[in-house]
C-alpha positions in Angstrom: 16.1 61.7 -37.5 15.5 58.2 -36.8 13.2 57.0 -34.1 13.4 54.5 -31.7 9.6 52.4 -31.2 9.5 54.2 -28.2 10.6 57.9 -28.4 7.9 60.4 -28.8 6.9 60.7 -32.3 5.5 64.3 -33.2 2.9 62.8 -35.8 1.4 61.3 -32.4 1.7 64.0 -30.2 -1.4 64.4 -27.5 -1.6 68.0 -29.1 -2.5 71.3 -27.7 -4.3 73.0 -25.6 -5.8 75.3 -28.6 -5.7 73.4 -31.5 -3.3 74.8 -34.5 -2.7 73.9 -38.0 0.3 72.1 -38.7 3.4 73.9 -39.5 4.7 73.3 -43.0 8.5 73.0 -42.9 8.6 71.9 -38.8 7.3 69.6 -36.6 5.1 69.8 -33.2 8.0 69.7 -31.1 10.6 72.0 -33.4 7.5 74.3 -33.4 7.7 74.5 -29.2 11.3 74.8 -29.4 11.1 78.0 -31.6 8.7 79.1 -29.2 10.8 79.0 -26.6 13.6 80.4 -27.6 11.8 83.5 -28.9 9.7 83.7 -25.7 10.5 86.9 -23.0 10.6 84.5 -20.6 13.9 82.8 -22.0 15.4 85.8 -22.7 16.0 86.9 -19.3 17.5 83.7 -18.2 21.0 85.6 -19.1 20.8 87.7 -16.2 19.4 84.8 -13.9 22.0 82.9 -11.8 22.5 79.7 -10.1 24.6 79.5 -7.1 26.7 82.8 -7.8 24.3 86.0 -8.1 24.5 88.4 -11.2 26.9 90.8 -10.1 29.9 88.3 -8.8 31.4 87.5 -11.8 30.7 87.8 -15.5 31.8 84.0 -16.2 29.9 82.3 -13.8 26.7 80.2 -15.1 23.5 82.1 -15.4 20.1 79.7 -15.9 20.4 80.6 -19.7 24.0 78.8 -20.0 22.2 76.0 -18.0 19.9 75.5 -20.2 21.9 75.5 -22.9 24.0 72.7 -21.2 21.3 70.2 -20.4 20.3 71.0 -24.1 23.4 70.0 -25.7 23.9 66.7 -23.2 20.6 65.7 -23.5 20.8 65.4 -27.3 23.4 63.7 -27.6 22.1 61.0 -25.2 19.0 61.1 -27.2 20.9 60.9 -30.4 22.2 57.2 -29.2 19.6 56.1 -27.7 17.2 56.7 -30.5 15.2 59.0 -28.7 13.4 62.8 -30.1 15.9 64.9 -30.0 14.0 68.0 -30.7 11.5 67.4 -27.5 14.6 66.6 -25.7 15.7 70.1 -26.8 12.4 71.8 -26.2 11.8 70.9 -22.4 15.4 71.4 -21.7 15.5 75.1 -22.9 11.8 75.9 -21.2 12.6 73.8 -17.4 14.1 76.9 -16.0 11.6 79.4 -17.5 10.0 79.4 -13.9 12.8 80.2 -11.9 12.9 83.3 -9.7 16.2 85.7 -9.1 18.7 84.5 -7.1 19.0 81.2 -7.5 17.5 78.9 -5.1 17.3 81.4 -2.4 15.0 83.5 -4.2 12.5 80.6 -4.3 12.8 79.5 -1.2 11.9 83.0 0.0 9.1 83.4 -2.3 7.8 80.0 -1.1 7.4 81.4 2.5 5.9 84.3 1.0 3.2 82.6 -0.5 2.7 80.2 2.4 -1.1 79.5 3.0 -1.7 80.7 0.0 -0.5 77.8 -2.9 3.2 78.4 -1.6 5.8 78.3 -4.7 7.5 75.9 -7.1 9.9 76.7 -10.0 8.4 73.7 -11.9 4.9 74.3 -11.5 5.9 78.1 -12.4 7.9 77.0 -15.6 4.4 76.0 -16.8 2.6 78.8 -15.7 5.0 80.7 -17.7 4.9 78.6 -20.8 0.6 78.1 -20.3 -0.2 81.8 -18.9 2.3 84.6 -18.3 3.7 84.4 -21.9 1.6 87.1 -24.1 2.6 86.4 -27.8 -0.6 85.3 -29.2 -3.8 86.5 -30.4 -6.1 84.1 -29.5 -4.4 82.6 -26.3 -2.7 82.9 -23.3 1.1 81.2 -22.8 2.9 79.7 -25.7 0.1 76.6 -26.2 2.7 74.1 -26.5 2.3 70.2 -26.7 1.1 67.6 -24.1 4.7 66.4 -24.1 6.9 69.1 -23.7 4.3 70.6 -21.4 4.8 67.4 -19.0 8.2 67.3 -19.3 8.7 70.8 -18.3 6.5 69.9 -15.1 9.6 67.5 -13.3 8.3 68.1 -10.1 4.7 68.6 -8.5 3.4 68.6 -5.2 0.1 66.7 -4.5 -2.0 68.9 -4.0 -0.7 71.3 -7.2 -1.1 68.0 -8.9 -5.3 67.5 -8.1 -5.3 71.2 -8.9 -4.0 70.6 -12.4 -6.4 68.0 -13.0 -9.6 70.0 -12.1 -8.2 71.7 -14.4 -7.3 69.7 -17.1 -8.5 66.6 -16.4 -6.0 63.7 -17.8 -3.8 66.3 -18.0 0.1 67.1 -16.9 -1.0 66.8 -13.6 -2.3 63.2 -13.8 0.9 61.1 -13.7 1.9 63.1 -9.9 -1.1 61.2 -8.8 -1.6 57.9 -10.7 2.3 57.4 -10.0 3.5 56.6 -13.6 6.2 58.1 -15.0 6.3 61.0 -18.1 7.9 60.3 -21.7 11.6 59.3 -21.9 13.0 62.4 -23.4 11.8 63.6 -20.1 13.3 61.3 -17.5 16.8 62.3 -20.0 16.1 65.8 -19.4 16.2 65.2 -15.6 19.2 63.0 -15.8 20.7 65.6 -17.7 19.8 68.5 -15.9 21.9 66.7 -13.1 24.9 65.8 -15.2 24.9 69.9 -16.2 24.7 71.4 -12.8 27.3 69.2 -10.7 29.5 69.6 -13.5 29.3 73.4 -13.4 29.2 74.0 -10.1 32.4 72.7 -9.9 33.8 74.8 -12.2 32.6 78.1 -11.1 33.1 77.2 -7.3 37.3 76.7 -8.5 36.7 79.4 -10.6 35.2 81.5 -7.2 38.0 80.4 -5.3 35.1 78.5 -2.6 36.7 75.1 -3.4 40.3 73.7 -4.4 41.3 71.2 -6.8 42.5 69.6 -3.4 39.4 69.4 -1.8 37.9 67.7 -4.8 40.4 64.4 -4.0 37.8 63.5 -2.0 35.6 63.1 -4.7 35.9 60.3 -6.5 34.1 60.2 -9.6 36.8 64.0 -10.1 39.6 62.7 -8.6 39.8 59.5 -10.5 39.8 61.6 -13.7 42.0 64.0 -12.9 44.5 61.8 -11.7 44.4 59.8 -15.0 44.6 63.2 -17.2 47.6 63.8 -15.0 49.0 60.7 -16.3 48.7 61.5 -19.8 49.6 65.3 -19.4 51.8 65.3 -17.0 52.8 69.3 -17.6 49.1 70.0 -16.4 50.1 69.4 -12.6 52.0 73.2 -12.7 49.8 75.6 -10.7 50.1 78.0 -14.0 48.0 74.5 -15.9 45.3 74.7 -13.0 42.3 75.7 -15.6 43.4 73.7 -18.4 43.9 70.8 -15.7 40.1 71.7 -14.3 38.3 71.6 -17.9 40.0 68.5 -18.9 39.2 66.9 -15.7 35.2 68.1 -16.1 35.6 67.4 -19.7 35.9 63.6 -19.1 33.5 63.6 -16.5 30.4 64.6 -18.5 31.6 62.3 -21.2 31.8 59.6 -18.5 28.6 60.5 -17.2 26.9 60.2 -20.9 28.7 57.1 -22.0 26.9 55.7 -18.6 23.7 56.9 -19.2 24.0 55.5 -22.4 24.9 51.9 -21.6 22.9 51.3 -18.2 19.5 52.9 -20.0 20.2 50.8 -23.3 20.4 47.9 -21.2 17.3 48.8 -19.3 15.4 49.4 -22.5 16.2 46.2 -23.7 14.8 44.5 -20.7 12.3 46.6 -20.9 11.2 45.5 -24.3 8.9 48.4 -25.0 6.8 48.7 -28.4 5.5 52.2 -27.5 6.3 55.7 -26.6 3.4 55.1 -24.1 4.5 52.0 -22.9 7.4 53.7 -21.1 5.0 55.4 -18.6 3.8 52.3 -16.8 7.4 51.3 -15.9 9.8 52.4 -13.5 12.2 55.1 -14.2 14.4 53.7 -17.7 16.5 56.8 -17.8 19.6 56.0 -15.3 23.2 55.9 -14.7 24.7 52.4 -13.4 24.3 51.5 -10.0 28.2 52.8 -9.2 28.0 56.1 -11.0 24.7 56.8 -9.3 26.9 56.2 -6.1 29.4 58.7 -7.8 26.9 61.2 -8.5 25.6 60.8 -4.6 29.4 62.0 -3.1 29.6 64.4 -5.6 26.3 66.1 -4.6 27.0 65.7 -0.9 30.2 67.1 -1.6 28.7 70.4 -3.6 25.8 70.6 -0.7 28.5 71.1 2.2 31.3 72.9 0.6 29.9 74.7 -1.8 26.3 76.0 -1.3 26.7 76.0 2.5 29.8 77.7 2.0 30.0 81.0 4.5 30.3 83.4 1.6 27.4 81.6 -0.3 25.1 81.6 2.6 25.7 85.5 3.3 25.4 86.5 0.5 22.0 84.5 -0.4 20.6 85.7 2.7 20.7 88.9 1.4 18.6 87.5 -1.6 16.4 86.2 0.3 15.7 89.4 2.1 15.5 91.4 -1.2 12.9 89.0 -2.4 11.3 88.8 1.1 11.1 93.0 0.9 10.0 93.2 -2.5 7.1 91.0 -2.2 5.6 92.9 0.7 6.0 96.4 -0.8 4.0 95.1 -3.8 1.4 93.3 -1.4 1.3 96.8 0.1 0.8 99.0 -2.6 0.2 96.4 -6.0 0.1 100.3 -8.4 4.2 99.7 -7.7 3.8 97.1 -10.3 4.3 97.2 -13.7 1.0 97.9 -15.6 -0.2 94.8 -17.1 0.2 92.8 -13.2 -1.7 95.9 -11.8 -4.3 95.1 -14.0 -4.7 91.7 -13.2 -5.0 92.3 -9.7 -7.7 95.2 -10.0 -9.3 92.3 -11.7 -9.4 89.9 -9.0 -11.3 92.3 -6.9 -14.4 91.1 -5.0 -13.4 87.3 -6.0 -14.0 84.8 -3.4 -10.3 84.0 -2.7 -9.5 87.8 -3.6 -5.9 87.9 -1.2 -5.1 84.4 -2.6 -5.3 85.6 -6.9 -3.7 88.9 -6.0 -0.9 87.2 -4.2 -0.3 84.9 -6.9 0.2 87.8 -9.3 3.2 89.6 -6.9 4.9 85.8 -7.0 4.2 86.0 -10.9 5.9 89.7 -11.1 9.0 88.3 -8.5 9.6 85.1 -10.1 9.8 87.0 -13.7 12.1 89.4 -12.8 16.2 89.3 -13.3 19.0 89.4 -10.5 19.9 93.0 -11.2 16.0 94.3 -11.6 14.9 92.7 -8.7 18.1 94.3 -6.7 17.0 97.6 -8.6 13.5 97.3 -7.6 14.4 97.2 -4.0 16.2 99.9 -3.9 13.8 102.0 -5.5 11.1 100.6 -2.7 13.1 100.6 -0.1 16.1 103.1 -0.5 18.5 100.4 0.7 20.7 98.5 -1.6 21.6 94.8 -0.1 23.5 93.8 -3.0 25.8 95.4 -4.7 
C-alpha cells in the first residue's frame, strides 16, 4: 500500500487506550479491523435495518450490508487518493455498531427515553460499544482500538457529550467537537461515503418496496440524467419486464459518478491544500467533498428520499410502531431491571447507592435496547407485554 504524505500512517498512530505489543503479520489499523469484524456487536448488524424493518423483506438493506457498502466505496476512493485503506475499512465496518433496532425510529425513541438523563446518539454509542460494552478481553473493557479509528467512528457529537469525553480522556476523541477542527481524512471519506451508500440504497429498496417509481425519480436529476443515458445505450431496458436491470444500471453509474467526483474535487482540494502531514489535515476545513454541482445533486436527491420515501404513509406507520415497541420496552426494564439479561442486571445492582444512581441504571436499559436486533427487540415485547406490534 502506498501512502499519500498525508494519510494516516499506522507506524504513527496516537495508540491505544491500553497499550499492546505490536502484531507480527498486521498493522494497528488491520488489527481494529479484525476486531471488528469478530466483535458481537457486528454480528448482529444482519438482523438490524434501515428504513425497512426486519421482517418486510429478506432483500432489503440491513446495517450489516451498509457497512459493507461504505466499506467497499470508501476504499476505492482511498485507493486513488492515496489514502489508508485499511482505517478507511476499519471505521466504516464499526460506524453503525451503535445503532439501536429499527432504524432511525428506534433511536429517536430511545433519545426521548433517556431525556434528562444524557439522552441518546448512535455515534456516541458506536464508541461505547467499541470502548465498553464489547467483552472479549482479559484485561479490558471494549475492543481498545486506536486513537484514529476511535475518532472516526465518533462522526457526530453533541457539546456537551463532547466536554464529557474530555474529562474523560483529556485530548481525547472528544477534543476536535470542541476546538472545531476536523478528524483524519479517511474519516471525512467515510462520511462522504456513508452518504453515497445510503441514497444509493434507499433507492433501490424503496423501488424494490413498491414506495417509489422509476417515474417519480424523473424528478431527480443526478437519477434521471443516468437513466436516461443507459436508455440510450440499451434501448431494450425501457420494457416494464427490464425494470430491475434498468434500476441497477441506473444506480450502478450513479455511485461510480459519485466516486469519480469525490475523487477529482478532493484531489483538487488537496492540492491546494498542500499538506505535508496526516495532522495537518485537521486544522483545515473539510478536504473530503463532491464538486459544488454534485453536492447540489446529492441535496435533491436527499430532499427527494426525506418526502417520498421515509415520510411515506406506510413508512411512518409502521415506524411508529417501532417506536412504541422501543418506547415499551425501555419502561418494563426501568420497572423491573431482573427482566434483563444477567450481565446488564449486574451492572445495575452495581450502581446502587451512586450519586446519580437513576442516571447509571438508565444508561444500562439504553445499553441493553440499543444492542438488541429487530426481531429480539419485537420478541422481547411481546414477552413483557403480551402484545405483538410487529409482525
Amino acid at each position: 500500500m502506498t501512502l499519500s504524505r498525508y494519510a494516516c500512517d499506522p507506524a504513527n498512530s496516537r495508540g491505544r487506550r491500553h497499550a499492546e505489543s505490536a502484531a507480527p503479520t498486521r498493522t494497528e489499523y488491520q488489527r481494529d479491523r479484525d476486531r471488528i469484524v469478530h466483535s458481537t456487536a457486528f454480528r448482529r448488524l444482519v438482523y438490524k435495518t434501515q428504513v425497512f424493518l426486519n421482517h418486510e423483506g429478506d432483500l432489503f438493506r440491513t446495517r450489516l450490508t451498509h457497512s459493507l457498502e461504505v466499506a467497499q466505496l470508501g476504499r476505492s476512493i482511498a485507493r486513488s487518493l492515496g489514502l489508508n485503506e485499511d482505517l478507511v475499512e476499519a471505521i466504516a465496518l464499526a460506524h453503525d455498531l451503535g445503532h439501536t433496532p429499527f432504524g432511525h425510529a428506534g433511536q429517536d425513541a430511545l433519545n426521548e427515553c433517556m431525556q434528562g438523563h444524557g439522552g441518546f446518539e448512535h455515534n456516541l454509542q458506536s464508541l461505547r460499544v467499541v470502548d465498553q460494552l464489547e467483552e472479549r478481553y482479559p484485561l479490558f473493557d471494549g475492543l481498545n482500538l486506536t486513537f484514529e479509528t476511535r475518532e472516526g467512528i465518533l462522526k457526530h457529537c453533541s457539546r456537551a457529550n463532547a466536554q464529557a469525553l474530555e474529562a474523560l480522556e483529556p485530548g481525547g476523541v472528544g477534543r476536535r467537537f470542541l476546538d472545531r477542527s476536523q478528524p483524519s481524512l479517511e474519516a471525512q471519506l467515510c462520511n462522504l461515503a456513508d452518504e453515497i451508500a445510503y441514497n444509493a440504497h434507499d433507492i433501490d429498496d424503496g423501488v424494490r418496496s413498491g414506495l417509489i417509481t422509476l417515474d417519480q425519480l424523473q424528478a431527480v436529476p443526478l437519477f434521471d440524467d443516468l437513466c436516461r443515458q443507459t436508455l440510450q445505450e440499451h434501448a431494450h431496458l425501457g420494457g416494464a419486464a427490464q425494470g430491475r436491470r434498468l434500476l441497477y444500471e441506473t444506480i450502478r453509474r450513479m455511485l461510480s459518478a459519485q466516486v469519480y467526483d469525490v475523487i477529482d474535487a478532493t484531489g483538487r482540494a488537496l492540492e491546494k491544500a498542500a499538506l505535508d502531514s496526516a495532522e495537518a489535515a485537521r486544522a483545515q476545513p473539510p478536504l473530503l467533498r463532491f464538486s459544488e454541482g454534485m453536492r447540489q445533486k446529492s441535496v435533491v436527491l436527499k430532499k427527494f428520499l426525506l418526502e417520498n420515501l421515509y415520510r411515506h404513509q406506510q413508512v411512518m406507520q409502521t415506524t411508529g410502531q417501532a417506536r412504541q415497541v422501543i418506547r415499551e420496552l425501555f419502561e418494563a426494564y426501568r420497572m423491573a431491571p431482573q427482566e434483563m439479561q444477567a450481565g446488564f442486571v449486574a451492572r445495575t445492582q452495581a450502581a446502587r447507592g451512586m450519586a446519580e444512581e437513576d442516571t447509571v441504571m438508565l444508561r444500562v436499559v439504553a445499553d441493553y435496547i440499543a444492542g438488541m436486533t429487530d426481531r429480539f427487540a419485537s420478541r422481547e415485547h411481546e414477552r413483557l407485554t403480551g402484545r405483538r406490534l410487529l409482525p
